[in-house]
C-alpha angles and dihedrals in degrees: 000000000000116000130211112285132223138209129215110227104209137196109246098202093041106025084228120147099243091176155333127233142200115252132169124259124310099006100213106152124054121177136152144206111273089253085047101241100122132055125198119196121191112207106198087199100043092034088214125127107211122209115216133187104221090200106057090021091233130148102239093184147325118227125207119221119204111237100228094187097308128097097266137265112357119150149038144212120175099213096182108216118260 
């Protein structure tokens, strides 16, 4: 059985592990907000996408996707609000 995932948060400028978070199962998708704040993570498994703050290394919330027929969450687009 799959277990929960984690990500390592890193400093860009130091390569230096700042961090590492909770994420669902099977992490396969990794994407941020545009001024970097805020981390998503899509765990296929799990089928849950986890927001992250990449300042305070906090887990904000972890959202669950229905399946609909499909493995589970996959895949992510940052669509920043008009």
């Amino acid at each position: 059985m799959q277990r929960p995932g984690q990500v390592s948060v890193v400093a860009l400028d130091r390569g230096e592990r700042l961090g590492v978070l909770p994420v669902g199962r099977f992490p396969l998708t990794i994407t941020s907000s545009p001024d970097g704040t805020r981390g998503y993570v899509a765990a296929v498994l799990g089928s849950t996408v986890t927001v992250l703050d990449l300042r305070t290394l906090d887990v904000l919330d972890t959202l669950q996707v229905d399946r609909r027929g499909d493995p589970g969450a996959h895949g992510l687009a940052f669509i920043p609000a008009p």
